[in-house]
C-alpha positions as CSV (number, residue, x, y, z in Angstrom):
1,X,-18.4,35.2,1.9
2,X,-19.9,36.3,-1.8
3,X,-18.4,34.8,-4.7
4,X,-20.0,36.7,-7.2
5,X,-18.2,39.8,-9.0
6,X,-18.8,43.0,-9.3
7,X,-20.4,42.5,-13.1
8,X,-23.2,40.4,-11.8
9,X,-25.3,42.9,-9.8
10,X,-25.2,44.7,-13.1
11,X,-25.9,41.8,-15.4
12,X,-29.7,41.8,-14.8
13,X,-30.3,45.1,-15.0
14,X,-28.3,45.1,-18.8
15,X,-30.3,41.8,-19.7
16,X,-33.9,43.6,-19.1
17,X,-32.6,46.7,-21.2
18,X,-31.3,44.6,-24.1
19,X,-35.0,42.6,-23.4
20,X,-37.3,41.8,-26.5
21,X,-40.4,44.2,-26.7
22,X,-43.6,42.4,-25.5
23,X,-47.0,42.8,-26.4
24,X,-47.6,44.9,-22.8
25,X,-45.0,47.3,-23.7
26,X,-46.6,47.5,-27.5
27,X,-50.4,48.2,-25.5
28,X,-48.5,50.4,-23.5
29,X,-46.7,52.6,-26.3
30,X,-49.8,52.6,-28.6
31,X,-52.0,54.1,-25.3
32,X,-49.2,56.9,-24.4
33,X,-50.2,57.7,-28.7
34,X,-53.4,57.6,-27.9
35,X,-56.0,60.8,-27.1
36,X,-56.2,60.1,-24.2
37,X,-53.1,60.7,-22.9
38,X,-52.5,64.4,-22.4
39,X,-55.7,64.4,-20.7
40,X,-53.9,61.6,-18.1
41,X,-51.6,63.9,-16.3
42,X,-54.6,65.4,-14.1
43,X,-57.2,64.5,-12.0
44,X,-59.7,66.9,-14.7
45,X,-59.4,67.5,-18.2
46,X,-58.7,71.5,-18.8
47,X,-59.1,72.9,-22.1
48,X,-55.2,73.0,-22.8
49,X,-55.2,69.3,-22.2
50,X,-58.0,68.6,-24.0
51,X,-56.3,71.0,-27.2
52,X,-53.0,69.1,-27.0
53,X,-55.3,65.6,-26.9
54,X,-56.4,66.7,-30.6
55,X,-53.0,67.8,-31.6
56,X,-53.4,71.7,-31.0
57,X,-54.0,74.7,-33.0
58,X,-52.0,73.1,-35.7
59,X,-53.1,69.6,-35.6
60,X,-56.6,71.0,-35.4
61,X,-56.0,73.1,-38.7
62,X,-54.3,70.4,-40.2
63,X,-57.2,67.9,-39.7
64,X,-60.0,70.4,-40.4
65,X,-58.9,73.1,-43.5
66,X,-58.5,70.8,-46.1
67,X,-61.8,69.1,-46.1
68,X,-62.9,73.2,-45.5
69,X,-61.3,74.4,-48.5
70,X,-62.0,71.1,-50.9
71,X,-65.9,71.6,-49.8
72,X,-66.0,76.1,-50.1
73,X,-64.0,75.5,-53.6
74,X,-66.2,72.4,-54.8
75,X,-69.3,74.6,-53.9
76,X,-68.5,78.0,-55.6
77,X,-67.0,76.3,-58.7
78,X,-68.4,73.0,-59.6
79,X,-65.1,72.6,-61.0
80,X,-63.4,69.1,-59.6
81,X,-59.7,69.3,-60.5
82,X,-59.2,72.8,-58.9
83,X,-61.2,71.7,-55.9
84,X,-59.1,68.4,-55.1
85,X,-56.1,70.4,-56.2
86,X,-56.3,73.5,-53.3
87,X,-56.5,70.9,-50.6
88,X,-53.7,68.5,-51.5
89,X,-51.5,71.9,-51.8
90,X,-52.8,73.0,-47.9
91,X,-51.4,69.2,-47.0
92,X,-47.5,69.6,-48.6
93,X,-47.4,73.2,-47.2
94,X,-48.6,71.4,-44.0
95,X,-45.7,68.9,-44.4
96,X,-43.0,71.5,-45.5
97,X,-43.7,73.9,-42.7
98,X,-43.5,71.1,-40.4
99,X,-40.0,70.3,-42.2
100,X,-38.3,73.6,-41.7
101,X,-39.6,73.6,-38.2
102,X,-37.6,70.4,-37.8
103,X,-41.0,69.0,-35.8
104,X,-42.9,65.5,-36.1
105,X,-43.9,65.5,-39.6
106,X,-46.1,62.0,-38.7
107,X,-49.7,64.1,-38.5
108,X,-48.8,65.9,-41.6
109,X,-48.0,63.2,-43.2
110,X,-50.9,61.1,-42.6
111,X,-52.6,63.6,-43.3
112,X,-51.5,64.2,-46.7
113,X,-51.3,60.4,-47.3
114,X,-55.7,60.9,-46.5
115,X,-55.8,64.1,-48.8
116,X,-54.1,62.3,-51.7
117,X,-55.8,59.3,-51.9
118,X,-59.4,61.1,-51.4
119,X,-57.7,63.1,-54.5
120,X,-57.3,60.2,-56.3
121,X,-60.3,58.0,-55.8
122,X,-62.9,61.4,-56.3
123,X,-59.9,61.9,-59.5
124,X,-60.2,59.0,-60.6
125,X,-64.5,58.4,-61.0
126,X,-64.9,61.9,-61.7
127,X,-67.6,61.8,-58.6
128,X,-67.0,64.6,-56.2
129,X,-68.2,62.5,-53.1
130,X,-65.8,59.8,-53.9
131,X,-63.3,62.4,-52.7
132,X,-64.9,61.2,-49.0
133,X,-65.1,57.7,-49.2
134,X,-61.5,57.3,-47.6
135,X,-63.0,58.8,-44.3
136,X,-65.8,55.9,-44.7
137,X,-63.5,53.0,-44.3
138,X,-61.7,54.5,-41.3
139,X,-64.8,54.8,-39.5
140,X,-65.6,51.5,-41.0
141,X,-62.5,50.3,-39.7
142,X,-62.6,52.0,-36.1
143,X,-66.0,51.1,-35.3
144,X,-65.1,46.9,-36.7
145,X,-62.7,46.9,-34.3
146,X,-64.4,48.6,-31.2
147,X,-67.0,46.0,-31.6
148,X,-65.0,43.2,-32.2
149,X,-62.8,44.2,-28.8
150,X,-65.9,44.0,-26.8
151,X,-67.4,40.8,-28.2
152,X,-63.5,38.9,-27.0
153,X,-64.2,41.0,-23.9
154,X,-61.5,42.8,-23.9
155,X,-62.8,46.7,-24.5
156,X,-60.1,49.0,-26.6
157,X,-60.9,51.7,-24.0
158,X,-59.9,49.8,-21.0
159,X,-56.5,48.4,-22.1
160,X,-55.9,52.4,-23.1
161,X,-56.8,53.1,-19.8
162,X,-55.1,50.7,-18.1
163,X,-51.7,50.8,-19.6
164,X,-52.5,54.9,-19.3
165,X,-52.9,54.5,-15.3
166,X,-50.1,51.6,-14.8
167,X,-52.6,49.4,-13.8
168,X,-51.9,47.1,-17.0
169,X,-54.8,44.9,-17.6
170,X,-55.4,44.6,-13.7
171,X,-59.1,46.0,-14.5
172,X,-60.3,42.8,-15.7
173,X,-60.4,41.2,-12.5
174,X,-62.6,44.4,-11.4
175,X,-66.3,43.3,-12.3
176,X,-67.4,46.9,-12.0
177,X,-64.4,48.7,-14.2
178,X,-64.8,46.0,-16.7
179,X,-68.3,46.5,-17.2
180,X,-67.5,50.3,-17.9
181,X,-65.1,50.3,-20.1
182,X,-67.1,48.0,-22.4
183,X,-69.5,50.7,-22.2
184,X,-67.4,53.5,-22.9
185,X,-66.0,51.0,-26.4
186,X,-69.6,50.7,-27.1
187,X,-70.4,54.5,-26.9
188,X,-67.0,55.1,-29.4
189,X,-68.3,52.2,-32.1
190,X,-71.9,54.3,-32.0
191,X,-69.8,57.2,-32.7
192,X,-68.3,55.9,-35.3
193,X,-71.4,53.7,-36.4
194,X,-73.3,57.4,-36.2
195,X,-71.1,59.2,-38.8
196,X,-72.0,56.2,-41.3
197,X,-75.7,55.8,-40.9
198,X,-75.9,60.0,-41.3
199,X,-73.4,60.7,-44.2
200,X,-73.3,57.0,-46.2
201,X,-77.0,58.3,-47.3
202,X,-75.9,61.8,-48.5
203,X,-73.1,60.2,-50.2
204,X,-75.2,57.8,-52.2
205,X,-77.5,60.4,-52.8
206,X,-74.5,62.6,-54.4
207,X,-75.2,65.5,-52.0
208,X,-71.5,67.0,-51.6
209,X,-72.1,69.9,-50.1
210,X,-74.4,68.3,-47.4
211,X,-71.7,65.5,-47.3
212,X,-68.9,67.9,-46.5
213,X,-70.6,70.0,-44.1
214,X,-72.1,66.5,-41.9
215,X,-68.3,65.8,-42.3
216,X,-67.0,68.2,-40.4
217,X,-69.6,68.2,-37.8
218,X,-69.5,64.9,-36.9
219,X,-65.7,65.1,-37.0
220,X,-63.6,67.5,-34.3
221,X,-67.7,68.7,-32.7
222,X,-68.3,65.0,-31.9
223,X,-65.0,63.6,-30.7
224,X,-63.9,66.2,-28.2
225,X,-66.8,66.1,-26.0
226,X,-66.8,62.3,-26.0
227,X,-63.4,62.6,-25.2
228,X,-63.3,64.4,-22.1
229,X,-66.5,61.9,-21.0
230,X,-64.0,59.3,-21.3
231,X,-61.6,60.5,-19.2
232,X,-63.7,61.3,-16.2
233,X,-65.7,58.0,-16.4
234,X,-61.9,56.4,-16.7
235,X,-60.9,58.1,-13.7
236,X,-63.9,58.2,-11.3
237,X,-64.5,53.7,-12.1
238,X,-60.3,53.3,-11.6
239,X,-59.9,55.9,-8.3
240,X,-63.1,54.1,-6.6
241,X,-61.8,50.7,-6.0
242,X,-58.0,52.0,-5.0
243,X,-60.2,54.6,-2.4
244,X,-62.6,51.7,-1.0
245,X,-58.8,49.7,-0.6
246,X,-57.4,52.2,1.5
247,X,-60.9,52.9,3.3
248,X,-60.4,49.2,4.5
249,X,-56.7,49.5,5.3
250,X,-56.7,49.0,9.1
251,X,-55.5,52.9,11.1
252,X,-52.1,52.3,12.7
């Protein structure tokens, strides 16, 4: 005969939802933020996928038209104030529209948080191509930590993946997956690494317009392809080893 009560069935199940958050469930959170993502729920990206990956329509205007404008207005003026002005205007309408519209104002935000600071450095030394020098320390940043993920051996990519697929950090044990998600971190520091070695030169050089344009070239052009290769080398290295496992599964 049970002597427990009726509460304790329930007791475990209330002490994992009042749980602390781990460091898993943080990896896991920050890869369901990640770009990656929407491209997860099928078996091959499709351009809606891919569109929603880079924040759609809107979060493709909102990353691209205010470097756009800054660089036309720059160009056909000469005139700096004006030019920093029109963009940082572009990111509070971003931000108000995205108010009314009771939607996540995080993007815009950010976003506007990039614009004003540019604003304010390329304000502030009176140099045009300072106005760019925020987007330098972010791929500064982003490639730094890429390598350094690789060099502790444990890739960016693959613990996006992993927590992605539900297969945690399971991949490590995998000689073969490992190898390729170092490779795919590697290919996303060059991309990074890339955008440095081509625009750092015009920037020192004090071509703006040249800048700008290499901006957005290397921006949106570069990433999305790169993307999608992700996500089919992610899902072709982590379906082979779960296919070879059933392969070898005895038939009943």
């Amino acid at each position: 005969m049970s002597t427990s009560s009726p509460g304790d069935d329930a007791r475990p199940e209330s002490e994992q939802a009042k749980r602390p958050a781990t460091f898993g469930d943080a990896l896991s959170q920050a890869a369901r933020s990640s770009g990656l993502a929407p491209l997860a729920s099928g078996d091959a990206p499709t351009g809606k996928a891919l569109l929603s990956a880079m924040g759609g329509i809107r979060g493709l205007i909102e990353a691209i038209l205010p470097g756009l404008v800054f660089l036309v207005a720059y160009s056909l003026t000469r005139d700096l104030i004006p030019s920093l002005i029109a963009p940082v205007v572009i990111g509070v309408g971003f931000a108000i529209a995205r108010l009314v519209q009771r939607q996540s104002l995080t993007q815009a935000i950010g976003g506007l948080l990039g614009i004003a600071l540019s604003a304010v450095l390329a304000l502030f030394t009176g140099r045009a191509e300072d106005y760019y020098v925020p987007g330098f320390w972010t791929n500064g940043g982003y490639a730094l930590g890429l390598l350094v993920s690789v060099m502790v051996d444990w890739p960016i990519i693959g613990l996006i993946a992993g927590y992605l697929l539900g297969v945690g950090t399971t991949w490590r044990t995998h000689p073969g997956q490992r190898r390729a998600m170092r490779w795919l971190t590697l290919v996303w520091a060059a991309m990074f690494i890339a955008r440095l070695a081509v625009q750092l030169p015009l920037y020192y050089s004090g071509n703006v317009d040249a800048l700008g344009a290499t901006r957005l070239l290397m921006g949106i052009p570069l990433y999305a392809p790169l993307l999608v290769l992700t996500w089919l080398v992610v899902r072709a290295v982590f379906q082979k080893p779960q296919a070879e496992k059933q392969a070898d599964e005895p038939k009943l």
